[in-house]
C-alpha positions in Angstrom: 67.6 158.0 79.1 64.6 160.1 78.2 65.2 163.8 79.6 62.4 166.3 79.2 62.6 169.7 80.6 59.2 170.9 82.1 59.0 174.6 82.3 58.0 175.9 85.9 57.9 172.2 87.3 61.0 170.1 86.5 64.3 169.1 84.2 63.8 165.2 84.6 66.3 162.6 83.5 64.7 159.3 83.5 66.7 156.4 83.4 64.6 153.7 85.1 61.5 153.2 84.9 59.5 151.2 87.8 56.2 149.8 87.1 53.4 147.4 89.2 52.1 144.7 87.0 48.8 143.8 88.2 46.4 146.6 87.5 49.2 148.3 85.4 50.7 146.2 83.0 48.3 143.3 83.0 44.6 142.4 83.9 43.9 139.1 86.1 47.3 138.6 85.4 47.5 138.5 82.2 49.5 141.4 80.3 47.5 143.8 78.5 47.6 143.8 74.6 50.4 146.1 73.1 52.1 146.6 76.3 54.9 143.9 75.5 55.8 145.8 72.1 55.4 149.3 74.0 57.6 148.3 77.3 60.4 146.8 75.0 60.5 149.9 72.8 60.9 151.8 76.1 64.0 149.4 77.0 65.9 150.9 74.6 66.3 153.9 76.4 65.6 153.0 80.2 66.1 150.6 82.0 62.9 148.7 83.4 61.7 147.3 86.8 58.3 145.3 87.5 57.9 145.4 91.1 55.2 143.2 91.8 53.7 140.9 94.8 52.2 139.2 91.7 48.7 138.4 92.8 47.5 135.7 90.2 51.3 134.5 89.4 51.5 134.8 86.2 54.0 137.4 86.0 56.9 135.7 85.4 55.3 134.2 82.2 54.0 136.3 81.2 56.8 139.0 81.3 59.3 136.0 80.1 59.9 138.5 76.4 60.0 141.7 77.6 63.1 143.5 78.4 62.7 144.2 82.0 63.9 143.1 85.7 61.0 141.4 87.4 60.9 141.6 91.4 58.0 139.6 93.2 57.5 141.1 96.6 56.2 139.3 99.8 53.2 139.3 101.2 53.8 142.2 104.1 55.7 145.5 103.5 54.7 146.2 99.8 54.4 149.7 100.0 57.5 150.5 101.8 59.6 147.7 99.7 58.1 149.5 96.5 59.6 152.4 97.4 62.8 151.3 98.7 63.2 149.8 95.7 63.3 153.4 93.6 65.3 155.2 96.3 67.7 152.3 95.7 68.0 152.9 92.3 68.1 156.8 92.7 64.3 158.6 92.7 65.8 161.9 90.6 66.4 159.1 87.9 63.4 157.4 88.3 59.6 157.1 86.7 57.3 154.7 88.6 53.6 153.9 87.3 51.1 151.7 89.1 47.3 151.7 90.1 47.2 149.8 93.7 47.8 151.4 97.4 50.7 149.7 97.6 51.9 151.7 94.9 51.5 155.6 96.7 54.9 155.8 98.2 56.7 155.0 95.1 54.8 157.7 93.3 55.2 160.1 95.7 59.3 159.4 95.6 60.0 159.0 92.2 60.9 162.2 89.6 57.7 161.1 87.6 54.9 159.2 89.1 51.7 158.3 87.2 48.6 156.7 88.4 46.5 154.4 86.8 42.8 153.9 86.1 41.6 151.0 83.7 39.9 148.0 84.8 41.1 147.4 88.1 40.6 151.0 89.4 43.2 153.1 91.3 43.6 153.9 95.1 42.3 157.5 95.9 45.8 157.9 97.6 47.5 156.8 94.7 45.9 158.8 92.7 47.0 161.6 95.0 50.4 160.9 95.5 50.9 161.1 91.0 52.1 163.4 88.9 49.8 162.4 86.2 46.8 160.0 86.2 46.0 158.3 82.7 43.7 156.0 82.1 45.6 153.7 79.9 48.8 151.7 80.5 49.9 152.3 76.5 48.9 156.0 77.1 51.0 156.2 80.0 54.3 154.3 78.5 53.4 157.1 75.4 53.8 160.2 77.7 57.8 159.0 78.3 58.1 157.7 74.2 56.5 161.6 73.4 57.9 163.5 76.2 55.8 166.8 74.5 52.3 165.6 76.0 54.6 165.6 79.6 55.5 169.0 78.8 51.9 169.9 78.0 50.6 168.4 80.9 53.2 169.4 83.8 54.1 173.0 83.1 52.7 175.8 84.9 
């Protein structure tokens, strides 16, 4: 669990943390460089989800050492499935982190949401729906391994 207690904005408890792969974790389907060491430094205090509909299908592989639950997702529905999936597992307790449209609802829902930019670009309404925006995955994964930059960045 990684709890950080953001003055004027929240007391989060994060003990899952939901990402997209495509765009997020990996470009053209191919995981980014460091993000394998980073998410399975992460699993030792949350538990991790890649919810993906897996564009180029190479998540599987590509995720096959890295501590994490991988869900591919069907073609129709992704948004709403996406965020399903983090009410399932409980939003108060959840961080989510992806770039796509079909990633805006479960930023909006979850305790922590964070938006990305890198190669791929992000959805304007993605973007919108985020607590934070980064434009690095390993930048992002950092803000829940130093809780402090959250701090800096959230409060009011």
């Amino acid at each position: 669990m990684v709890e950080i207690n953001v003055p004027g904005y929240a007391n989060l408890a994060i003990e899952h943390l939901v990402l997209d792969y495509n765009g997020t974790l990996a470009v053209d389907g191919v995981l980014i460089p460091g993000v394998e060491r980073a998410l399975n430094e992460l699993a030792q205090q949350l538990q991790l989800h890649v919810v993906t509909a897996d564009t180029f299908g190479h998540a599987r592989e590509e995720l096959k050492n890295v501590n994490a639950k991988l869900t591919v997702l069907g073609p129709e529905g992704q948004s709403e499935a996406k965020r399903d999936y983090v009410l399932a597992l409980g939003k108060e307790q959840t961080a989510s982190i992806g770039n796509g449209r079909n990633d805006r609802l479960m930023l909006e829902v979850s305790a922590l949401g964070i938006a990305l930019i890198q190669a791929e670009g992000s959805a304007a309404a993605t973007c919108q729906a985020a607590d934070v925006i980064c434009l690095s995955i390993l930048d992002a994964l950092a803000l829940l391994q130093q809780p402090k930059r959250l701090i800096a960045t959230l409060r009011s």
